[in-house]
N, C-alpha and C positions, 0 to 999 in steps of 0.2 A: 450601492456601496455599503458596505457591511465594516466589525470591525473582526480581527484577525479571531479573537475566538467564536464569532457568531459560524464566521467561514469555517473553522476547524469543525466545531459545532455538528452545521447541516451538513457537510462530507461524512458524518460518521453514519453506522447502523445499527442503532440501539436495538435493545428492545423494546416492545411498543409500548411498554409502563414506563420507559425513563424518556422524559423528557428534555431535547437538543438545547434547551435554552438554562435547563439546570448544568448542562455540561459546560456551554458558556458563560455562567457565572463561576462555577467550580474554577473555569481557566481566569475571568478578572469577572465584576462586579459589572452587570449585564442589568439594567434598570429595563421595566419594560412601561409599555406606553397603551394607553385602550385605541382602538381604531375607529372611525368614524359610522362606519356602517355594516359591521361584520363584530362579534361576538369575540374579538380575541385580541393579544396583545402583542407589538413589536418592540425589537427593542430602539428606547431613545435614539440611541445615536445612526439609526439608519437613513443614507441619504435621502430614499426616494421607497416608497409605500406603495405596493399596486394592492389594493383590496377587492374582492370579489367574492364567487362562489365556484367551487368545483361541480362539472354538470355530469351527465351520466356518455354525454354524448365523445364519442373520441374524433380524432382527424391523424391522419399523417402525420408523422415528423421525421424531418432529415430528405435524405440522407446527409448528414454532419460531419466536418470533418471532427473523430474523437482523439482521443488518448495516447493511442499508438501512431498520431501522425498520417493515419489511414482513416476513407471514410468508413462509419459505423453503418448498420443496418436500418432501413424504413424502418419506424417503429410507430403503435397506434397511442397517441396519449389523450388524457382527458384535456375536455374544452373547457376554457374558464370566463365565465362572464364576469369582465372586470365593474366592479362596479363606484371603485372612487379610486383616485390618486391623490396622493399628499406628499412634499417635499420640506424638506429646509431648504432655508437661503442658500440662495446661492449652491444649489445639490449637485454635487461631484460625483459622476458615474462611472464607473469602476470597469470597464473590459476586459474581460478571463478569456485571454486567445486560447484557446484550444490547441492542445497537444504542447504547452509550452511549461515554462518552468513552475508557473502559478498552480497550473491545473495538475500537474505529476504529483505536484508534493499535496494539494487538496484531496486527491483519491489517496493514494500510495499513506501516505502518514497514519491517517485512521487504521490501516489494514497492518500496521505494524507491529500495534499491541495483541491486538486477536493473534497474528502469528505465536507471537513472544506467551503470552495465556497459554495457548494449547503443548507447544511445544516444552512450559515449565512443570508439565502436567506428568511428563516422561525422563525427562533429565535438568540437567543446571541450564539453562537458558541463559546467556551473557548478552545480547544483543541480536538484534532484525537490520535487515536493508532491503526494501525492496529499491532495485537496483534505478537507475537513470535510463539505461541502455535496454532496461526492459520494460521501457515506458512507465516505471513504477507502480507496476500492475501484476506483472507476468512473471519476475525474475527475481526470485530473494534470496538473500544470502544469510544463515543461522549461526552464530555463534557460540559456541557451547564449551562447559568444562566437561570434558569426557572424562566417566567414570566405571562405566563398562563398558564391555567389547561392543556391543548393537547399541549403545546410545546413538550413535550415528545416525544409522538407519531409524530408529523409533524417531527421530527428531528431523526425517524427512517426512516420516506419515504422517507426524502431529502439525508440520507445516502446511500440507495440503489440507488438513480439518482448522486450520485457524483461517486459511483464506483459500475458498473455494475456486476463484479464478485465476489461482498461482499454476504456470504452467512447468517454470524450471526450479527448482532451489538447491543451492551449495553450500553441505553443514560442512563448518571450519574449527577450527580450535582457537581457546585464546590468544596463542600470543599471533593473530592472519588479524592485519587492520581489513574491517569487510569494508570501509570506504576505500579501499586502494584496488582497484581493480587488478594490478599486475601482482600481488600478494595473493591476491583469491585465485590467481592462475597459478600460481607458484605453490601453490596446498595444492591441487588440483594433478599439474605435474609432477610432484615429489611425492603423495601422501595416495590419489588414486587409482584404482586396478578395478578396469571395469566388469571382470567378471565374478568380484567381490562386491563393490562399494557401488555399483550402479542399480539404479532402481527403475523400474518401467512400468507405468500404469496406462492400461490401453482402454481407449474409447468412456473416457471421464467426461464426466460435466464440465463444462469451459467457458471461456469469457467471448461475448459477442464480437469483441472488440481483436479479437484475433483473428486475421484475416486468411491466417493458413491452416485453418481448423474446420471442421467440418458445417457449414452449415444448410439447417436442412427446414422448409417453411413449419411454423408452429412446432419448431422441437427446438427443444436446449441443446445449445451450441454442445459439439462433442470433439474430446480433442486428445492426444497422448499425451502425457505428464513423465517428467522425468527428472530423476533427483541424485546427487553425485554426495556421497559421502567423501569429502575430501578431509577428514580429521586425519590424526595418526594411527597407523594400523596398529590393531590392541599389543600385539605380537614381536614388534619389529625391536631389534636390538637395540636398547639405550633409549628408546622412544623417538627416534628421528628428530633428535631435537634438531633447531637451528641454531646454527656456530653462531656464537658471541661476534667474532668480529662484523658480523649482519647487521646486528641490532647498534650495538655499542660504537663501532670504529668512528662512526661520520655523526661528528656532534655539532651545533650551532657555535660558532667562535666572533666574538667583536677583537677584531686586533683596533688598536689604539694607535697614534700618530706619535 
């Protein structure tokens, strides 16, 4: 058991000079502690300590169920020779069912800023979602102020370079809540024309964890990608707004007694 930002922490992908543990103090004040027979430090408040060494040796692991609900690929990992355990009183251990709501939001969260980076790199960036429904791995939805005609588009390809395992993403305009799933259908219905706003990349690098992707022994996983400019078309009369009575009509009311 860990505390919530050691967890955010080691779900992320720094780079190899920043160190996970300055990122969880960044998020609250992370005190770390010397270990008994290894050369490094954890932080205080962690329930239970396995200390050891990394060997050169590997073995099997999995097959697991992962992320998507589906099981993951055999994979080879290193062997570790534990060499001391340490606990707190009374140590509360913490179980991350897999595929479930703890573990989506542990991948998915880190992977949202890297979106939201590359993607502000090409136009106004307003918001990331990698979705629920797409395991929060596969399926993002981009929020953006459109200010040229291909914003759209440039801000499906900078989505695919912020997260390399993103297989779907749907750029939307401000006023599309990306958490409301029947909204991001509704930009989609109203806003795209697939032989404009549709984007097809064939035979990309891909996530292991897709199970209708190509896999092939000792090669990186290979998979189609595909990306829906659903913002307003640059062109369209009056901008496609949406009617006032949409937004406006149905407001929260307390009637009184």
């Amino acid at each position: 058991g860990n505390s919530l930002p050691v967890l955010l922490a080691a779900a992320m992908s720094p780079p190899p000079e920043v160190d996970e543990f300055s990122i969880a103090n960044a998020l609250r004040a992370t005190p770390l502690v010397r270990c008994l027979t290894v050369d490094l430090e954890v932080p205080a408040e962690t329930e239970i300590v396995l200390e050891g060494r990394i060997t050169r040796d590997t073995a099997p692991e999995g097959p697991f169920l992962d992320l998507t609900g589906t099981m993951d690929i055999v994979r080879e990992g290193r062997v570790i020779e534990v060499t001391c355990i340490t606990h707190r009183r009374d140590p509360i251990y913490q179980a991350l069912l897999p595929g479930g709501p703890e573990h989506k939001l542990l991948m998915g969260l880190p992977r949202e800023p890297t979106i939201y980076a590359e993607v502000s790199k090409v136009c106004r960036c307003l918001n990331v979602l990698l979705t629920p429904g797409g395991a929060s791995w596969l399926h993002a939805v981009v929020q953006i102020e459109k200010k040229e005609a291909d914003d759209g588009l440039r801000a499906i390809d900078a989505a695919f370079r912020g997260h390399s395992s993103l297989k779907h993403v749907v750029v939307v305009d401000e006023d599309i809540d990306i958490y409301d799933p029947n909204d991001v259908e509704w930009a989609i219905a109203t806003r795209f024309q697939a032989h404009r706003d549709l984007v097809v990349r064939e035979d990309e690098p891909s996530s292991s964890l897709d199970p209708s992707a190509l896999h092939a022994p000792g090669q990186k996983t290979r998979t189609t990608k595909m990306g829906l400019d659903a913002t307003i078309p640059w062109h369209t009369p009056a901008g496609a707004p949406r009617s006032a009575p949409e937004r406006n009509a149905f407001k929260r009311t307390r009637y009184e007694d």
